[in-house]
C-alpha positions in Angstrom: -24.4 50.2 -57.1 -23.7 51.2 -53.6 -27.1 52.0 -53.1 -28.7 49.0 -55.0 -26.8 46.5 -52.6 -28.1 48.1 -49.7 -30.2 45.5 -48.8 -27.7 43.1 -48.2 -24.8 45.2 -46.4 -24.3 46.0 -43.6 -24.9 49.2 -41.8 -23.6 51.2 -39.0 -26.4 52.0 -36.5 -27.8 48.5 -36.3 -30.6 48.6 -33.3 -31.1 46.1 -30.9 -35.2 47.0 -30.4 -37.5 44.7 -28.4 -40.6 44.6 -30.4 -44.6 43.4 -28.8 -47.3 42.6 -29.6 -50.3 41.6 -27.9 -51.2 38.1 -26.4 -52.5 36.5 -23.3 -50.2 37.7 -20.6 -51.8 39.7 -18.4 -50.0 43.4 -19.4 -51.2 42.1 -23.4 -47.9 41.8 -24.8 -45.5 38.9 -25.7 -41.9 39.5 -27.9 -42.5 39.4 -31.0 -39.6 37.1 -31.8 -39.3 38.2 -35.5 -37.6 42.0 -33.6 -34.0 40.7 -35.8 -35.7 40.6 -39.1 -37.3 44.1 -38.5 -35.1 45.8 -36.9 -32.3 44.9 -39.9 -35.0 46.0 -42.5 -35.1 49.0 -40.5 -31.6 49.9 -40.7 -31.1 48.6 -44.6 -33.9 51.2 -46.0 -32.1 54.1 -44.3 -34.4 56.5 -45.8 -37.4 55.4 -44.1 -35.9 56.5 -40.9 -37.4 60.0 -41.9 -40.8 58.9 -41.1 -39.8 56.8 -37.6 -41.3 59.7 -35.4 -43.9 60.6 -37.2 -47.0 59.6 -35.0 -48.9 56.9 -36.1 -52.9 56.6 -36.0 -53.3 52.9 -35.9 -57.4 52.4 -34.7 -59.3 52.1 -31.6 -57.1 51.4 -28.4 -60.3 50.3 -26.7 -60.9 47.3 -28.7 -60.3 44.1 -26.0 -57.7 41.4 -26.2 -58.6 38.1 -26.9 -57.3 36.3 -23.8 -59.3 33.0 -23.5 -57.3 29.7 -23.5 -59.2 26.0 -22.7 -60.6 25.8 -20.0 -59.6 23.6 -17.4 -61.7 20.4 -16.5 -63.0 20.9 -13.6 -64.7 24.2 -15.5 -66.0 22.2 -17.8 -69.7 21.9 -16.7 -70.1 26.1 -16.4 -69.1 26.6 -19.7 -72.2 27.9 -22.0 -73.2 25.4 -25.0 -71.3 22.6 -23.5 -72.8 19.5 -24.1 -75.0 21.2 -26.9 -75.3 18.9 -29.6 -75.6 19.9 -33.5 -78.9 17.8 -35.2 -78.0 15.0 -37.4 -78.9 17.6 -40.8 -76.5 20.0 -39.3 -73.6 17.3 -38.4 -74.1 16.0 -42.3 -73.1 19.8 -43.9 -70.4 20.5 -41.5 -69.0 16.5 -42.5 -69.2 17.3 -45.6 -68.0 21.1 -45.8 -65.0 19.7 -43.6 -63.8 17.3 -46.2 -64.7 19.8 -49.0 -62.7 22.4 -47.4 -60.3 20.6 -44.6 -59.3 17.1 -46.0 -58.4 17.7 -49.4 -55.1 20.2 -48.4 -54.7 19.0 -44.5 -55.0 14.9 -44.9 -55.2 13.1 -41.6 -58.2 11.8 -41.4 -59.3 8.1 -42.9 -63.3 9.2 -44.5 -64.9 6.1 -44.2 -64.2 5.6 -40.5 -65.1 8.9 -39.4 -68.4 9.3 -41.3 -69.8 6.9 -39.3 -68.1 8.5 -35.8 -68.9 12.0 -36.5 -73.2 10.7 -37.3 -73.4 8.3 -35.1 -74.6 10.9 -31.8 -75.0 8.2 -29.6 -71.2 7.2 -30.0 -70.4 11.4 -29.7 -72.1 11.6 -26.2 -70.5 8.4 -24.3 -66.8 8.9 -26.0 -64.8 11.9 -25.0 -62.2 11.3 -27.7 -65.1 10.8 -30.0 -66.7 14.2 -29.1 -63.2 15.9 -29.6 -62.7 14.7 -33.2 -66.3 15.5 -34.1 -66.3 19.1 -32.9 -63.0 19.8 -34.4 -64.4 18.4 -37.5 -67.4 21.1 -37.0 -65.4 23.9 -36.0 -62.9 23.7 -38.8 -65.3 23.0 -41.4 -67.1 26.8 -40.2 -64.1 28.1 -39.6 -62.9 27.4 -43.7 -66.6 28.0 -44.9 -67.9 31.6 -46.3 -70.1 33.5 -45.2 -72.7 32.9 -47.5 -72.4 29.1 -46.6 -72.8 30.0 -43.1 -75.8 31.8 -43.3 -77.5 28.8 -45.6 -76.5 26.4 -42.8 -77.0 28.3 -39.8 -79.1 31.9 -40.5 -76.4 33.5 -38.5 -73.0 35.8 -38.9 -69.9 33.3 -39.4 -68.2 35.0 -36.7 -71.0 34.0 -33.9 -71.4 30.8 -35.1 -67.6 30.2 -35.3 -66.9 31.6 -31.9 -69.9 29.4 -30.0 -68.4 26.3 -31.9 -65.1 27.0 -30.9 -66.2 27.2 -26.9 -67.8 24.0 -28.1 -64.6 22.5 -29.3 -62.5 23.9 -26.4 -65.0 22.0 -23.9 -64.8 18.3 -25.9 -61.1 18.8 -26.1 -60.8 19.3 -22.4 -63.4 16.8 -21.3 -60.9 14.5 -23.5 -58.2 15.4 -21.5 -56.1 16.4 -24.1 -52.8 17.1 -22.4 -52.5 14.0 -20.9 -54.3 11.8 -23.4 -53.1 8.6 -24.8 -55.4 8.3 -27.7 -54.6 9.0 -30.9 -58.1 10.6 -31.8 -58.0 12.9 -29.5 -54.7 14.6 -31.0 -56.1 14.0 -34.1 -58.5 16.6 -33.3 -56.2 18.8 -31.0 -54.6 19.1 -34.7 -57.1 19.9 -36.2 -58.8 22.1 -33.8 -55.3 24.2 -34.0 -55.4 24.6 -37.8 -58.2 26.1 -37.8 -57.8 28.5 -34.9 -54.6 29.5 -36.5 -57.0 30.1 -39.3 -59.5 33.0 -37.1 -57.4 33.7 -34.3 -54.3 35.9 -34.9 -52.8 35.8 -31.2 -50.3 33.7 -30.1 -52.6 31.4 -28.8 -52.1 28.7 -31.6 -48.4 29.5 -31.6 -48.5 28.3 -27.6 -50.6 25.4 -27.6 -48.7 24.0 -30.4 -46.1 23.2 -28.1 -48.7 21.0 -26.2 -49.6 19.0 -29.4 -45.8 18.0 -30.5 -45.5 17.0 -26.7 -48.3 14.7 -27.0 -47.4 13.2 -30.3 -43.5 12.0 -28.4 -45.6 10.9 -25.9 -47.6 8.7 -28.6 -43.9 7.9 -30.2 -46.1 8.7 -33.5 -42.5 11.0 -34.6 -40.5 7.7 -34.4 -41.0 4.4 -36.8 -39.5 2.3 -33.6 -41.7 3.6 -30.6 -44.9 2.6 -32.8 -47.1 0.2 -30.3 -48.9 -1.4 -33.2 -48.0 -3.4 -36.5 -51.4 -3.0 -37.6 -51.3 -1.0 -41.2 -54.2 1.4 -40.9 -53.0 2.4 -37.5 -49.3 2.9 -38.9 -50.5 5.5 -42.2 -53.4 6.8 -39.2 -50.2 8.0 -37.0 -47.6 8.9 -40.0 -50.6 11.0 -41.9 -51.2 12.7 -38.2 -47.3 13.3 -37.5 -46.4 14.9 -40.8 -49.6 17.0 -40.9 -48.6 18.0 -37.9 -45.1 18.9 -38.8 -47.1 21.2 -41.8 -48.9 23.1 -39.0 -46.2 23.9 -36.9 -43.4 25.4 -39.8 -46.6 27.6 -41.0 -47.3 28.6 -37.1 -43.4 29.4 -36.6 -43.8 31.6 -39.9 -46.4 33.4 -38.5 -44.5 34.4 -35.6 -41.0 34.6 -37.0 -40.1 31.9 -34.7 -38.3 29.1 -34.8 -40.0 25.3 -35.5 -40.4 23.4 -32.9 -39.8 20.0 -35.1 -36.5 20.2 -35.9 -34.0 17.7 -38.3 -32.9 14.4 -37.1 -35.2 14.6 -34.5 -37.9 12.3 -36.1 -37.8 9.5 -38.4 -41.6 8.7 -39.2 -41.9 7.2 -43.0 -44.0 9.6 -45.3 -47.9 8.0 -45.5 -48.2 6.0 -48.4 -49.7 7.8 -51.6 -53.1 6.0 -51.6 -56.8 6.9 -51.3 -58.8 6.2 -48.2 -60.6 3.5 -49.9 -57.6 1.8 -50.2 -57.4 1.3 -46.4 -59.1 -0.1 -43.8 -59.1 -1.1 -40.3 -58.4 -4.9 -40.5 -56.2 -5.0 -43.4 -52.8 -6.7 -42.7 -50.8 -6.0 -46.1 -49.9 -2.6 -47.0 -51.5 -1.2 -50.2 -49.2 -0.1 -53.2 -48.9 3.8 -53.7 -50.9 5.3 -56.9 -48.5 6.2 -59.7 -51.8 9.1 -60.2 -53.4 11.8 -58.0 -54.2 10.9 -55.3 -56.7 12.1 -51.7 -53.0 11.8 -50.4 -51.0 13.8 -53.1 -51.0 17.6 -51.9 -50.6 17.0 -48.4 -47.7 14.5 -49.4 -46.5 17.5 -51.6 -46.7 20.0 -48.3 -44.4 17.7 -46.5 -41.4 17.2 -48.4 -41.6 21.6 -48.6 -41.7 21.6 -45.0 -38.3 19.3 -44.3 -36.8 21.4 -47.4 -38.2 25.1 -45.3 -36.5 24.5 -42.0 -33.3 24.2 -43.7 -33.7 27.5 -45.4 -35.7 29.7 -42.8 -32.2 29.8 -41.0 -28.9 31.5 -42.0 -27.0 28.9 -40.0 -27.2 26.2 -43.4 -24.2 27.4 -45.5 -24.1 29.8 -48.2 -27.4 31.1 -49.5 -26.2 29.9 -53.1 -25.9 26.2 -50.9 -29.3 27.4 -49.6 -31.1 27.8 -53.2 -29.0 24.7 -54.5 -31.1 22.8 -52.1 -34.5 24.6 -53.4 -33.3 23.5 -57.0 -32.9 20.0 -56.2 -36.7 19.9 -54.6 -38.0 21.8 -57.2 -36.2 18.8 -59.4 -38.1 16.2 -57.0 -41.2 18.0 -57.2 -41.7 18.6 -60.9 -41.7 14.7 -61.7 -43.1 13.3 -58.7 -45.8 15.9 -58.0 -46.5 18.0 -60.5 -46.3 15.8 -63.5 -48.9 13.9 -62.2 -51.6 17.1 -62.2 -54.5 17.2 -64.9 -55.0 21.0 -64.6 -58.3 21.0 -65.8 -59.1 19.5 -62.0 -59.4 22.5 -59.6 -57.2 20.4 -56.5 -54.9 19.3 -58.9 -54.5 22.8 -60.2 -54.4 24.3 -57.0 -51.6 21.5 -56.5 -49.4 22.6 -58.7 -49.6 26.4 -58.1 -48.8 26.2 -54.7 -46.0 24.0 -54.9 -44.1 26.7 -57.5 -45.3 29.4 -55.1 -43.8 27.1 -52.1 -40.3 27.0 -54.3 -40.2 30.6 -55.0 -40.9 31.6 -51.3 -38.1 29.3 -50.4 -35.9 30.7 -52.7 -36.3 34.0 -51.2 -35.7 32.3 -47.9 -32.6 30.9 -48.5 -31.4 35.0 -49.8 -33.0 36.5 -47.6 -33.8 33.9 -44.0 -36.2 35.8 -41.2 -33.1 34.9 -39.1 -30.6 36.6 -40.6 -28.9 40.2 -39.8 -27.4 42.7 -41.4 -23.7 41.6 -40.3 -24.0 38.3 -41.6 -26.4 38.6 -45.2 -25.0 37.6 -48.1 -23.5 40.6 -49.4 -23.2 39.6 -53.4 -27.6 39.3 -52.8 -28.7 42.6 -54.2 -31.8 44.6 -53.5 -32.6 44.2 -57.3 -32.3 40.5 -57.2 -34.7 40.0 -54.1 -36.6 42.4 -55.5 -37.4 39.7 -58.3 -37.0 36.5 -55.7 -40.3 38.7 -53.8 -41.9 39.4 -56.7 -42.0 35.8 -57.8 -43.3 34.7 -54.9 -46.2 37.4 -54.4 -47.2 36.6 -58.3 -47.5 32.8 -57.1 -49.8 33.8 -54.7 -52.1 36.3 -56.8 -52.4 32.9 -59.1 -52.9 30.8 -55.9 -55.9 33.5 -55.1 -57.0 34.4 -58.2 -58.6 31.3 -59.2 -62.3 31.0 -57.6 -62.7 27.3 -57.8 -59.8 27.5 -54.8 -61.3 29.9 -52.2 -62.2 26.8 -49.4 -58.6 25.9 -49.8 -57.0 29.4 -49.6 -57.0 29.1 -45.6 -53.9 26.4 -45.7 -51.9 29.1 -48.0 -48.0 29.7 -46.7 -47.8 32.9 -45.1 -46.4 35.3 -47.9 -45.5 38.7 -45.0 -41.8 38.0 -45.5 -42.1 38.3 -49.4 -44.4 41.3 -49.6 -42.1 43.0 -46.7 -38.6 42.3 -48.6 -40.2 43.5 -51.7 -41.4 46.8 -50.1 -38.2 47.3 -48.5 -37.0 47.0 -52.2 -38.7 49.0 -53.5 -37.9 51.7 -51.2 -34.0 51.4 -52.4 -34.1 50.4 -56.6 -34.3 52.9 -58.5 -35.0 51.9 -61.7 -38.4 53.4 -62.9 -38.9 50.3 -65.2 -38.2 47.8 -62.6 -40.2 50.0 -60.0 -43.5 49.9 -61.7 -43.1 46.1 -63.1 -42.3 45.2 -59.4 -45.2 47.1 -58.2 -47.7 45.1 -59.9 -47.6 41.9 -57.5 -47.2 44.0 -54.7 -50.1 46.3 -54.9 -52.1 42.5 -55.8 -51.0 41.4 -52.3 -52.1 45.0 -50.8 -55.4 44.6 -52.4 -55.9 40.4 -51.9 -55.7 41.1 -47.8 -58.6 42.6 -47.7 -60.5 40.6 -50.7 -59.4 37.4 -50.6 -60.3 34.1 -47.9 -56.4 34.4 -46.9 -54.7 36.6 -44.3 -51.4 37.4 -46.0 -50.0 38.5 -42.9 -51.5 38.4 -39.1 -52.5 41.7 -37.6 -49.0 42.3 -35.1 -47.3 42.6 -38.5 -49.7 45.2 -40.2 -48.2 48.0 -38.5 -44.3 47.4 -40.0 -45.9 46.5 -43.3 -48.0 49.4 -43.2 -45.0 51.5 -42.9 -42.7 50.1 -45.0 -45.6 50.2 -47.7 -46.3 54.2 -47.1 -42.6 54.4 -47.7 -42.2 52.2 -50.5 -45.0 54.4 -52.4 -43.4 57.5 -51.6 -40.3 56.1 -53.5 -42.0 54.8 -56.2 -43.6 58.6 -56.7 -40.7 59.9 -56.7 -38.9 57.9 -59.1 -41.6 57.2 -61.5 -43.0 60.4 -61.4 -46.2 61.4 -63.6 -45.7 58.5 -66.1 -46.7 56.0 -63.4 -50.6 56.4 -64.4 -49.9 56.1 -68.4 -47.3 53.2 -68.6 -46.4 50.1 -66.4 -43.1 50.3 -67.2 -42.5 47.0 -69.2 -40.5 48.5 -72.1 -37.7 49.4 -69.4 -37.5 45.7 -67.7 -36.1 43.7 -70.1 -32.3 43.6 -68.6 -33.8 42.7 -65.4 -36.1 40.0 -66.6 -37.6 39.5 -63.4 -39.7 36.1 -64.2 -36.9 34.3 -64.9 -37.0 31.9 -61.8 -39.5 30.8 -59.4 -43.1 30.1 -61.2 -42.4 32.4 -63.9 -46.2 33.5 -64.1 -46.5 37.0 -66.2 -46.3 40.3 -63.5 -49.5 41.6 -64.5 -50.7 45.5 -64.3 -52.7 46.8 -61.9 -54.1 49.8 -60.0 -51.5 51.8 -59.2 -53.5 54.0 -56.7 -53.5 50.5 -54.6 -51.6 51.3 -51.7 -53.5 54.3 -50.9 -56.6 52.6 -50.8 -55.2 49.9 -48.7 -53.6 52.7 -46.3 -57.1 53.7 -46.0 -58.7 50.3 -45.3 -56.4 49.5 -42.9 -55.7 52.0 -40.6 -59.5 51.5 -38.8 -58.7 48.2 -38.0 -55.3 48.3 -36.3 -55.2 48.5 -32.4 -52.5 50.5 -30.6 -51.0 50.8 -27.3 -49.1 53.0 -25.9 -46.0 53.3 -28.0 -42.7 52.4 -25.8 -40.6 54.4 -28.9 -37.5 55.6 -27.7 -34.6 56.9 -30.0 -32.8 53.6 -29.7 -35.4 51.5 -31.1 -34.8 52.6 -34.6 -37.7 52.5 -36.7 -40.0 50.1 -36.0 -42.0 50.8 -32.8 -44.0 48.5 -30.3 -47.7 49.8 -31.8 -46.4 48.0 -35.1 -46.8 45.0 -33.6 -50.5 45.6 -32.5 -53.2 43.5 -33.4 
């Protein structure tokens, strides 16, 4: 029992480790500021300590940083491509991959209004906030599309094409003046522009200029119902869709980074948009329209929000008990079901899509409020067993192999919550239970979420955290070896589970068997694509070392 608890206890030995990884600064490192979270895995899984010095191959140290940041306006006019202008055929596919791929699970923009901007070139070239929104519009409708759809559109490698229209983007965003801007279309597509560099870019560049776009939205007074400047009802569901989207972007940033949100509680009191399709609105209308009772062009992202303001109250250990914590999940689960959920025909691929990531979003929320990235080992939750996170994980991985598994999805899969914390509390797990049953049920979302990084149009985690996971997961299949022995290739195990019963919360999707040489294929995939530096490991740092944090 003592040993199945040990992820919640505390232990002696606890390490104080500063933890990099690379970014802009001139050296290439920034704190990663999830070192709390790692450092207490570290010392909760005490036997992976035996492989702490163990040298680690992690890739080519030679590969560059990505260091480039918007350029400034006065460099506006040397940058390449600059006022390079797609042809009418080309602006028609990216319009409509963007609202294929963008609109339906990031909502801010109003259809009708902006199919005649992002056409009309003449408009484009004389309007610097009109230029922004259409590039970001470009940019993230190649930086969601395949590969195949790339090379139909453009005969070229998504990654050239996405890089020249991000230069593009960078240079309307800057001739826009998008720091200091007072128009509401130009942060529309600073937005934008950031969801989908979060999307290809895994520094902390997104993570930075985020700060920039919440600054500019207090400075519209879009966060506050009071500091509105117009009565006008398009403008007032234009500024409330853009404000709450933009509270979306910034929790799934902050998870990336195992940071803090920027938008906190009681900080903002911007009305949710109305539930409505674009059709419904327009600019001149004066009366505002009634919400749908059915699905709506509005519905997921309306979904995404009320998770968010439920997430920053359990991505903390500062909110009460973690029971109080998962009392809260149950009551909007209980909000979600009928309001949300209900409301889903299944047989349509958004409304689908809609309904599994809103039980994936309570099951990763319920492991939250056990297990918060903020928490340490002096002040977890000590009746929270490794057993029982082990099944709060493994909930919330399963949600995402049924979030990913389903083809009709894959444009959507970029807006996916970032699933590292489950997959590295269920590692850490499985280093510790010792239950052969439970081991190889367990395994069987894990070694999905091994396999789906590499497969699927969704980063599970961003490449600083590869390294710890990487670890963690050559230890957790070490333990699993030893504990389930040579019966692991004949049997999954399920006979042994049924006093753990670990589907009994979160989305309660069946834990299905897979390859159980997974990992080692993984291990093998990923080790050529991880880039060290030199490691700064010193005794005191406990496990983890700086060159886990590469990208």
């Amino acid at each position: 029992m003592q040993k199945e608890n040990a992820l919640a206890k505390d232990q002696s030995g606890i390490v104080q480790s500063e933890l990099n990884a690379p970014g802009g600064s001139p050296s290439g490192l920034f704190q990663y500021l999830g070192d709390t979270f790692w450092s207490t895995l570290s010392a909760e899984v005490e036997s992976i300590k035996q492989t702490a010095h163990e040298e680690d191959d992690f890739g080519d140290e030679n590969q560059p940083l990505d260091d480039e940041v918007v350029d400034s306006p006065s460099n506006l006019t040397s940058m390449p491509h600059a006022y390079q202008y797609p042809s009418r055929a080309t602006r028609e596919k990216l319009y409509d991959m963007f609202f294929r791929n963008v609109d339906p699970v990031f909502k801010i923009l109003h259809q009708p209004t902006v199919r005649a901007l992002v056409l009309d070139g003449l408009r484009m070239r004389s309007d610097p906030p009109a230029a922004a929104l259409s590039f970001a519009i470009y940019y993230a409708a190649i930086a969601t599309m395949s590969e195949e759809d790339c090379a139909e559109i453009f005969e070229q490698r998504k990654v050239e094409i996405e890089a020249q229209y991000e230069r593009l983007c960078d240079a309307a965003l800057t001739h826009a003046d998008y720091v200091t801007s007072d128009s509401l279309e130009t942060l529309q597509a600073f937005v934008i522009y950031l969801a989908a560099l979060r999307r290809s870019d895994q520094t902390r560049r997104t993570w930075t200029l985020l700060a920039v776009a919440v600054r500019s939205a207090h400075a519209l007074g879009i966060h506050i119902e009071k500091l509105s400047r117009t009565s006008k009802v398009f403008e007032t569901q234009q500024r409330r869709r853009l404000w709450h989207a933009l509270r979306v972007l910034d929790l799934l940033v902050a998870i990336d980074h195992a940071s803090d949100p920027l938008v906190l509680p009681n900080t903002w009191d911007a009305q949710l948009p109305l539930d409505v399709n674009d059709a419904d609105l327009w600019p001149d209308m004066t009366v505002f329209p009634a919400s749908h009772s059915d699905f709506t062009e509005m519905t997921y992202s309306l979904m995404t929000h009320e998770i968010a303001t439920m997430s920053i109250e359990t991505h903390s250990i500062q909110h009460g008990t973690w029971e109080d914590r998962q009392a809260n999940v149950k009551s909007l689960e209980d909000l979600l079901s009928p309001r949300y959920f209900s409301r889903c025909n299944e047989t349509n691929p958004l409304q689908r899509f809609t309904v599994a990531v809103g039980k994936t979003n309570i099951a990763t929320l319920n492991l939250h409020a056990a297990r918060p990235t903020k928490a340490s080992s002096k002040n977890l939750d000590l009746n929270c067993n490794s057993e029982y996170l082990l099944q709060l994980a493994c909930d919330a991985l399963s949600g995402l192999q049924h979030c990913t598994s389903d083809s009709t999805n894959a444009g959507w899969r970029w807006s996916l919550w970032p699933q590292w914390h489950s997959l590295a509390v269920a590692l850490a797990a499985l280093c510790i239970v010792q239950e052969p049953g439970l081991q190889e049920t367990a395994w069987a979302p894990v070694d999905a979420a091994l396999h789906g990084e590499k497969t699927a149009d969704y980063d599970l985690y961003t490449g600083k955290l590869k390294g710890p996971i990487s670890k963690l997961a050559t230890q957790a299949s070490k333990s699993r070896k030893a504990i389930v022995g040579s019966s692991a290739t004949t049997s999954n195990g399920l006979e042994h589970t049924s006093q753990h019963e670990l589907s009994k919360s979160g989305p309660g999707w069946p834990l299905e068997d897979m390859s159980m040489d997974g990992l080692l294929e993984w291990e093998n995939y990923l080790v050529p694509y991880l880039d060290p530096f030199d490691p700064l490991y010193t005794d005191s740092m406990g496990l983890w070392r700086a060159d886990d944090f590469s990208t």
